[in-house]
C-alpha positions as CSV (number, residue, x, y, z in Angstrom):
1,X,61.4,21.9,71.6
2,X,63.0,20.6,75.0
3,X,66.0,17.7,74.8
4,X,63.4,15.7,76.7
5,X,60.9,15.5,73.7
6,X,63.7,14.5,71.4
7,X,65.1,12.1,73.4
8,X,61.6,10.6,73.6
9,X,60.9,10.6,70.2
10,X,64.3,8.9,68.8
11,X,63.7,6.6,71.6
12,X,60.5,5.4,70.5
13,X,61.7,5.3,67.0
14,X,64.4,2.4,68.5
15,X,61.9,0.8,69.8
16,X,59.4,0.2,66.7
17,X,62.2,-0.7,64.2
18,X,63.4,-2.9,66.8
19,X,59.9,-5.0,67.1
20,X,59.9,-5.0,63.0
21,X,63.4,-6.5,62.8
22,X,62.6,-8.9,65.2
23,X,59.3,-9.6,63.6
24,X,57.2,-8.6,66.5
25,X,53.4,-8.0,66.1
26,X,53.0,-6.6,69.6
27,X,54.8,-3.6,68.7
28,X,57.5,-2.0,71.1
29,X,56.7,2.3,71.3
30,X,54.0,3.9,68.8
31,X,53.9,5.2,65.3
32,X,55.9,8.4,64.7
33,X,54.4,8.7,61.5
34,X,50.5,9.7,61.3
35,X,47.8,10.4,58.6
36,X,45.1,12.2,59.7
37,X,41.7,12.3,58.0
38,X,40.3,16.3,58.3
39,X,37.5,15.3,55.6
40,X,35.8,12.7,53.6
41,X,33.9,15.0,51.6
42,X,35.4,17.0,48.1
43,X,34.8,19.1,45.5
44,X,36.0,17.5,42.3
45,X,35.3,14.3,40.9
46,X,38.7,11.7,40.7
47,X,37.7,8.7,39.1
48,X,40.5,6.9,41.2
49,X,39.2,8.0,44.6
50,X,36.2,6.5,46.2
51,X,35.0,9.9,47.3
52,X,35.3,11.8,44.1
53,X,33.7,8.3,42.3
54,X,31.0,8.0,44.9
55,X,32.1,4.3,46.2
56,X,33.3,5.6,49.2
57,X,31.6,3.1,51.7
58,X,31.4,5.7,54.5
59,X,29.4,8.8,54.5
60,X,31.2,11.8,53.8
61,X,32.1,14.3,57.0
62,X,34.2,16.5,58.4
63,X,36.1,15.1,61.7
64,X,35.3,17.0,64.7
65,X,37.8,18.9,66.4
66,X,37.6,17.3,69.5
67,X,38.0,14.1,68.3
68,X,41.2,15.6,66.1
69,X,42.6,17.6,69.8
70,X,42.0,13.7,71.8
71,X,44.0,12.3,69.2
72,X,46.8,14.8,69.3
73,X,46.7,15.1,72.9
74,X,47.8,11.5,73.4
75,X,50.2,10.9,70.7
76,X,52.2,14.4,70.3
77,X,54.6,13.1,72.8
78,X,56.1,10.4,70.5
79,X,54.8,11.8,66.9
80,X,57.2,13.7,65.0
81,X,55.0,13.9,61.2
82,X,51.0,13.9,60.5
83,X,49.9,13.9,57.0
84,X,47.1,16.1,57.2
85,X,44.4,14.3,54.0
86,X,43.6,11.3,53.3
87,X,40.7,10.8,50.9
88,X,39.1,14.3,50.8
89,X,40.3,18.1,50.7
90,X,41.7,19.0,54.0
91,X,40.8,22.8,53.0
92,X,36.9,22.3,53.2
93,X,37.5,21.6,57.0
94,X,36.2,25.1,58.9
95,X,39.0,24.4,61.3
96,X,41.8,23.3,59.0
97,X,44.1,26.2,60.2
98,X,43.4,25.6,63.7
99,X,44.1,21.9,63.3
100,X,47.5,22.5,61.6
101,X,48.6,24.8,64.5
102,X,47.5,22.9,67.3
103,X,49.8,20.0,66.0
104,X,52.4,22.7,65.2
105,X,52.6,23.9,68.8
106,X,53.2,20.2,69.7
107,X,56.5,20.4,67.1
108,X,54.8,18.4,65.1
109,X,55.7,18.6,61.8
110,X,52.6,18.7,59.3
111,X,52.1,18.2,55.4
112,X,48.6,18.3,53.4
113,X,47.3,17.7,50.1
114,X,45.2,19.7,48.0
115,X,43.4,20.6,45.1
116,X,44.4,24.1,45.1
117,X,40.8,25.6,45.0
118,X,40.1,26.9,48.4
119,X,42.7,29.9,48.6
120,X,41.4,32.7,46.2
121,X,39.5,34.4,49.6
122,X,41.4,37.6,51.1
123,X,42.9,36.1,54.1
124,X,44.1,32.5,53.0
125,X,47.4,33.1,51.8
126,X,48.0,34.5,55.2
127,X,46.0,32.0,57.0
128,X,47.8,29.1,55.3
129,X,51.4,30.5,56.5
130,X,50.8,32.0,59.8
131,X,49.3,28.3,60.7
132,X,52.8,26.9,60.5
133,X,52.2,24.2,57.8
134,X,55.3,23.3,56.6
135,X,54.8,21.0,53.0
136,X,51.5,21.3,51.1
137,X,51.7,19.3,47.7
138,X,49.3,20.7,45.2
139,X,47.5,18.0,42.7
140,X,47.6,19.8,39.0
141,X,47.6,16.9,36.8
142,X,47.9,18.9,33.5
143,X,48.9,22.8,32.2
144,X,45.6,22.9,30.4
145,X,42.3,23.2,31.1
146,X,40.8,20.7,29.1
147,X,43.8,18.1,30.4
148,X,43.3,18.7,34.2
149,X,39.0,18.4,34.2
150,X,40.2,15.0,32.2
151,X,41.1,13.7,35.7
152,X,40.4,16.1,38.4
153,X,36.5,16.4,37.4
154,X,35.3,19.6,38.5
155,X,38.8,21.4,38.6
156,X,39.3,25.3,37.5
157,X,43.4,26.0,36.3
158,X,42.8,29.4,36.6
159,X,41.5,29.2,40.0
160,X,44.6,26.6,41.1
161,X,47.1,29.3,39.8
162,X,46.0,32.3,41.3
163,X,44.9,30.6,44.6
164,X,48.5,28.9,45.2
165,X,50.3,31.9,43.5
166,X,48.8,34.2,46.0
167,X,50.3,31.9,49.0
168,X,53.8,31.5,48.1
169,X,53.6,35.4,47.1
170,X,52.3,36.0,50.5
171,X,55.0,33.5,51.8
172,X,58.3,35.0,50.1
173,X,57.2,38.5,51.1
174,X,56.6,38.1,54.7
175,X,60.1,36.5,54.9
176,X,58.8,32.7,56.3
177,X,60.4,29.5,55.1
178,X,57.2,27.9,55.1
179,X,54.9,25.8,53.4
180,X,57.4,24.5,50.9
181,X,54.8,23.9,48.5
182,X,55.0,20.9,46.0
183,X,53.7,21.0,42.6
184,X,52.4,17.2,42.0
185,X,51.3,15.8,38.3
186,X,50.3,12.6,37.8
187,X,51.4,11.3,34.5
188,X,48.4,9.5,32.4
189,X,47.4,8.3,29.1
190,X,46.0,11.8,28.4
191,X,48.7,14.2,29.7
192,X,52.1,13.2,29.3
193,X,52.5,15.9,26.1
194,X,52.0,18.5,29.1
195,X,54.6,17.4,31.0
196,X,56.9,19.8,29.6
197,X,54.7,22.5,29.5
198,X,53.5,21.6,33.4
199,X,57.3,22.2,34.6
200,X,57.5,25.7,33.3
201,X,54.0,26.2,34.6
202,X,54.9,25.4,38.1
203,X,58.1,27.8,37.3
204,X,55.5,30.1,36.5
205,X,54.0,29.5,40.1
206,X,57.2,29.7,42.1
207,X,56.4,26.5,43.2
208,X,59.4,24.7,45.4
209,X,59.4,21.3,43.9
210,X,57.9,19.4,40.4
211,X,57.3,16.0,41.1
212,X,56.1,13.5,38.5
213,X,54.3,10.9,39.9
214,X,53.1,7.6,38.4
215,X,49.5,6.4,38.6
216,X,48.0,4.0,41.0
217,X,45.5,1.9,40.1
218,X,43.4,-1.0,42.7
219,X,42.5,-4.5,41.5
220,X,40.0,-4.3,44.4
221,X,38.3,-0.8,42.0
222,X,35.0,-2.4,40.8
223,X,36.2,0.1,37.4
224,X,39.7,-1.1,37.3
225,X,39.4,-2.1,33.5
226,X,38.2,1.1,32.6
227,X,40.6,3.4,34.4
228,X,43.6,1.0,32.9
229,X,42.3,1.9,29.2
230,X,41.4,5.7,29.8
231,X,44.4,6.5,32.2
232,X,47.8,4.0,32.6
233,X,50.2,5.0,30.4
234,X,51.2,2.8,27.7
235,X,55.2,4.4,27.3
236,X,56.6,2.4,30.2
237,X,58.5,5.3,31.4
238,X,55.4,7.0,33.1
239,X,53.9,3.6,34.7
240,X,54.3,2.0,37.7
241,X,53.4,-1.5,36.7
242,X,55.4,-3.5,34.2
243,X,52.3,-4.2,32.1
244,X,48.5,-3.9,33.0
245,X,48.0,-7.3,34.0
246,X,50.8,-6.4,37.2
247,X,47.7,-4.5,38.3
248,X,46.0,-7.4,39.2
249,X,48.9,-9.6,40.3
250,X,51.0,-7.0,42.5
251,X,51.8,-8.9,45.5
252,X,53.7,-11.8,42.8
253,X,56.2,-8.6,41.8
254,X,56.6,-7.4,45.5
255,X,55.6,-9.8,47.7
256,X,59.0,-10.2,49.8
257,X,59.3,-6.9,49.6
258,X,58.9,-5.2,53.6
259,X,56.7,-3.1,54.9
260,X,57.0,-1.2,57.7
261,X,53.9,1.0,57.4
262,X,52.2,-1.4,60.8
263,X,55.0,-0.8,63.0
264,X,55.5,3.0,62.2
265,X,53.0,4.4,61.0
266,X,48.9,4.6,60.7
267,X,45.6,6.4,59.4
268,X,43.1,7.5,61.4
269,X,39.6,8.5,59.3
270,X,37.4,11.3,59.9
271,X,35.0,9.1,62.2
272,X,37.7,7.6,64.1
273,X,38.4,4.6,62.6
274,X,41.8,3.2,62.5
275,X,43.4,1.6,59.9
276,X,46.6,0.2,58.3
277,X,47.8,2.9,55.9
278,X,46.0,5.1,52.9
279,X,46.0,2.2,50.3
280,X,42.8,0.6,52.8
281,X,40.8,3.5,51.1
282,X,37.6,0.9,51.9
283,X,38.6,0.4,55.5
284,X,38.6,-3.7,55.0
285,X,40.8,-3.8,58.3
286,X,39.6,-1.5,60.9
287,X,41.4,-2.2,64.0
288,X,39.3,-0.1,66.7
289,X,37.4,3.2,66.8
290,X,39.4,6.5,68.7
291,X,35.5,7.6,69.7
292,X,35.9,4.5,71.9
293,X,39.0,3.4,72.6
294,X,42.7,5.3,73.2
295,X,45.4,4.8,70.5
296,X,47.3,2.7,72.9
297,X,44.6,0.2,72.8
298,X,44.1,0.0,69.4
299,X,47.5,-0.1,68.6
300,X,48.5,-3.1,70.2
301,X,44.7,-5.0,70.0
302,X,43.8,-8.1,68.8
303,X,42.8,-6.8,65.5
304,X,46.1,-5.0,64.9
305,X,48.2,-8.4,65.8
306,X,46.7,-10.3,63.8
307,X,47.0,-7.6,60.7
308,X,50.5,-7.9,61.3
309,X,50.8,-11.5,61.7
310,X,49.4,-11.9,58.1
311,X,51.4,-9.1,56.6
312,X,54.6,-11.0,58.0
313,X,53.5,-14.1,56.0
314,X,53.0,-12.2,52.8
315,X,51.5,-9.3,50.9
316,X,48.6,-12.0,49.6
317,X,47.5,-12.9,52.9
318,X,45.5,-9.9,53.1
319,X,42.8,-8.3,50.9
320,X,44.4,-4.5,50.7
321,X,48.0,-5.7,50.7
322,X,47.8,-7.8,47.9
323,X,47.2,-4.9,45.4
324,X,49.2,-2.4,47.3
325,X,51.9,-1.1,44.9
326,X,54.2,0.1,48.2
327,X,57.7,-0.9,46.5
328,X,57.0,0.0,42.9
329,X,58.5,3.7,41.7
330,X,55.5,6.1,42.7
331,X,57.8,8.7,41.1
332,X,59.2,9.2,37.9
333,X,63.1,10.7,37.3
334,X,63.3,13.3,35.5
């Protein structure tokens, strides 16, 4: 990568922190940080995710890789990191591969999520690492069978094992540094006895990192009550919330709290609709469409202004924000 891009790149960083200290909605440069929707469709069934529930208020797709080249050709300039998922599996994309090196050839750095169940073909371990993905955090919320179909509805252990084992194998024997590949479990009601046994798993795996990550659960879920009695934790240790009832009263713990995610940062779904950030997994505020608009447009619209212009009074100003738990530990020490 040139000086010139660099340069470019920390400049435009100056200039968005600059329009959130001084409280500007209009904002000053454009987000270096973006997640990218590949699909709203997926295999399992997560009770906590509108598309594995069936609540998703959109119809499931894959985006269209001309949409996904539009996008990149217009923002690679000042984008240094795309989160490559959002609320589907990026792996069920045809082009997946082809979308993470066209970003990569922009120095872009990319990251995805994933279930771990599409890599158990021939080819994929080398697919995934001559695309030049460089983080892919794998979702095995339990070492058991019976533990991980408790959440991830639909999910095979044995499948997630061999398919991820067979990448890093192919990874560490080819001699690249990349992906770094996270091994991500979500502590619940159900599985926190594992969480022993799920660290020497992922040893088992030759996976990079163990994270332990705490729940989320939305106020605006129309099963909220359920999912708090079949899933939050009740040892405090392995929860997010400082009791249940937090749930439903997130913005009173966090409300002066800042968020930058408006001013650095933004999610563009499958269709091409533009919103705030992953926790608007209902698009409420959908600020403009990229099948119809450029980025620049959107970014500093009407609709966009006046997002931030509420967000700068307060998290409960604004349907999505007020249950947003950006600011409470997402991850547990170990």
């Amino acid at each position: 990568m040139k000086w010139w891009h660099w340069t470019r790149r920390l400049g435009n960083k100056a200039l968005f922190e600059s329009s959130f200290l001084l409280g500007k909605t209009r904002v000053w440069g454009l987000p270096d940080d973006l997640m990218i929707e590949p699909a709203s469709v997926c295999n399992l069934g997560c009770p906590t995710c509108p598309t594995g529930a069936g609540t998703l208020n959109r119809p499931g797709a894959l985006m269209d890789f001309d949409l996904y080249r539009k996008i990149i050709d217009e923002l690679w300039p000042t984008t240094s990191k795309i989160r490559l998922w959002n609320l589907g599996e990026p792996f069920m994309h045809k082009d997946i591969y082809r979308m993470i090196r066209y970003a990569k050839d922009r120095f872009i750095k990319i990251l995805t999520s994933t279930n771990g169940h599409y890599f158990r073909e021939p080819d994929a371990p080398e697919k995934v690492v001559n695309s030049g993905l460089d983080f892919m955090i794998v979702s095995m919320d339990g070492a058991t069978q019976e533990s991980l179909e408790k959440f991830r509805i639909g999910a095979r252990l044995d499948r997630i094992v061999e398919g991820v084992k067979s990448v890093i194998e192919h990874r560490d024997a080819v001699g690249a540094k990349n992906p770094t590949v996270e091994f991500q479990f979500i502590a619940m009601k159900h599985n926190i006895h594992e969480i022993a046994e799920a660290r020497v798993l992922a040893k088992t795996m030759k996976t990079d990192i163990f994270k332990l990550k705490t729940i989320g659960i939305s106020a605006n879920d129309p099963h909220a009550d359920e999912l708090i009695r079949e899933y939050l934790p009740e040892d405090a240790r392995y929860s997010r919330y400082p009791d249940a009832e937090a749930i439903r009263n997130v913005a009173n713990h966090i409300d002066k709290l800042d968020c930058k995610r408006p001013w650095r940062h933004s999610v563009i779904n499958q269709n091409g609709d533009v919103v705030a950030c992953c926790y608007d997994d209902q698009s409420h505020y959908v600020f403009g469409n990229l099948r119809e608009m450029t980025f620049r447009q959107i970014w500093n619209g009407e609709r966009y202004v006046r997002f931030r212009r509420g967000l700068l009074k307060g998290r409960s100003h604004l349907k999505t924000c007020a249950v947003c738990t950006e600011g409470l530990p997402s991850s547990v020490t170990p």
